[in-house]
N, C-alpha and C positions, 0 to 999 in steps of 0.2 A: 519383467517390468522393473523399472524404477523401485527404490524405497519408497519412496514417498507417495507413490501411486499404490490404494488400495489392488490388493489381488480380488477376482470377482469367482468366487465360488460355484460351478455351476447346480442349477438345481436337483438334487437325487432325492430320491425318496429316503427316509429316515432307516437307522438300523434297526431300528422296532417292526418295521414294515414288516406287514406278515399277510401273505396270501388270502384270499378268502377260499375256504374249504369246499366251496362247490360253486358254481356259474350263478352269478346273482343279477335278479331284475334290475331293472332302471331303480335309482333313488327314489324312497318316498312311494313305491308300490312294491309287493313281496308275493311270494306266493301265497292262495289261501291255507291258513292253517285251520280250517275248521276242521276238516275231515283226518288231521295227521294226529298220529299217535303223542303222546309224550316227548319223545326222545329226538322224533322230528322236530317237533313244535323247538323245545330246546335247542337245535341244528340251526334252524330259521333265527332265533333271538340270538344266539352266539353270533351267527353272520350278518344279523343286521346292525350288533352291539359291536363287531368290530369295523364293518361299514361306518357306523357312527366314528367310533374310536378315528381312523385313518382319514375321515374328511376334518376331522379337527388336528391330529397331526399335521395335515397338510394345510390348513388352515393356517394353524399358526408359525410352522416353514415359511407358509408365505406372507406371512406380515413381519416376521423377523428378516427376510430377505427385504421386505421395502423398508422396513425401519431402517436397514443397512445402508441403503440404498437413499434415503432421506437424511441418515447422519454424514454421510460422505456428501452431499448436495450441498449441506449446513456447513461443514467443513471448509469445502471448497468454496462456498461465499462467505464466510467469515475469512478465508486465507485473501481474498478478492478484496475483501471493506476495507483488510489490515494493511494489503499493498497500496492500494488508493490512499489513506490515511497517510502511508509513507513516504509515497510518490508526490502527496501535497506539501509536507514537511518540506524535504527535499526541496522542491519548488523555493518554498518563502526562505529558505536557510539561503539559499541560491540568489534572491530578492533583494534579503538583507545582507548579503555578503556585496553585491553591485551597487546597493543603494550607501553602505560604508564604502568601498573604492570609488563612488565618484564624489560619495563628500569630501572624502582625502584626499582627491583629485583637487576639489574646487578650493580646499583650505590652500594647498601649495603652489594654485596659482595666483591667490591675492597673496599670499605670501610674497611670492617674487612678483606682484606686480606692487605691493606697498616697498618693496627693495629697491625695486627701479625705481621709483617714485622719490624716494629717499636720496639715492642718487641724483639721481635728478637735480633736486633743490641745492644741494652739496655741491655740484660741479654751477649750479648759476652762482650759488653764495661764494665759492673760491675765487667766478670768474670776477663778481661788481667788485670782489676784496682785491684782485689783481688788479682788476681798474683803476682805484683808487690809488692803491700804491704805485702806480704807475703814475700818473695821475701828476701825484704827491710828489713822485722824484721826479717828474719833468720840470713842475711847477718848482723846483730847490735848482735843478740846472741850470733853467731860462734866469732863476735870480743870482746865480752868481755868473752867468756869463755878463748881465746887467752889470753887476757889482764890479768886473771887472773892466768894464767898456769906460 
């Protein structure tokens, strides 16, 4: 797999695992030992004490497999929060990146429409000023053609 993908160990028994020395009842019931010697009795409390021992071995195997199994859970939705947290950034970066190009958009079309505009008033003010001087010089022609009649 992947780096970034935990490997998943599968479940074995511990290297401490150690046999029980002779066929043992069900949990929680034993043979009687009223009637067994010493050295019995002793046989019976060794295998019941490491019957204890290997269900808490294996106990705690198995809570360190789901704590494993819970930190990789936490991992993975904290890696989940941190992309969404990203993926919204991204978003609003993306927001105000279109919401700056269309103000820039809208600046440079008053821009060239206060141009034309300017224009505009320019080409009427050139044109009454040509009128005039037109105007002006018919009105200086009509009098000397007078002047000379």
């Amino acid at each position: 797999p992947p780096p970034s993908q935990p490997t998943i160990t599968p479940i074995t028994p511990s290297d401490s695992f150690v046999p029980p020395l002779s066929p043992t009842p069900p949990p929680g019931r034993g043979p009687d030992v009223t009637n067994m010697d010493l050295s019995q009795r002793l046989e019976v409390a060794a295998i019941k004490e490491e019957e204890r021992l290997r269900e808490i071995r294996r106990i705690r195997f198995e809570q360190e497999r789901l704590a494993e199994i819970k930190n990789e859970e936490m991992r993975r939705l904290e890696a989940k929060r941190i992309e969404g947290i990203n993926r919204r950034r991204e978003e609003e970066v993306k927001k105000e990146e279109e919401r700056r190009r269309v103000e820039r958009q809208r600046k440079a079309e008053e821009r060239r429409r206060l141009i034309d505009e300017k224009d505009r008033m320019l080409r009427k003010a050139e044109e009454r000023q040509m009128g005039y001087w037109e105007r002006k010089l018919k009105e200086e022609d009509e009098a000397r053609a007078r002047a000379q009649e």
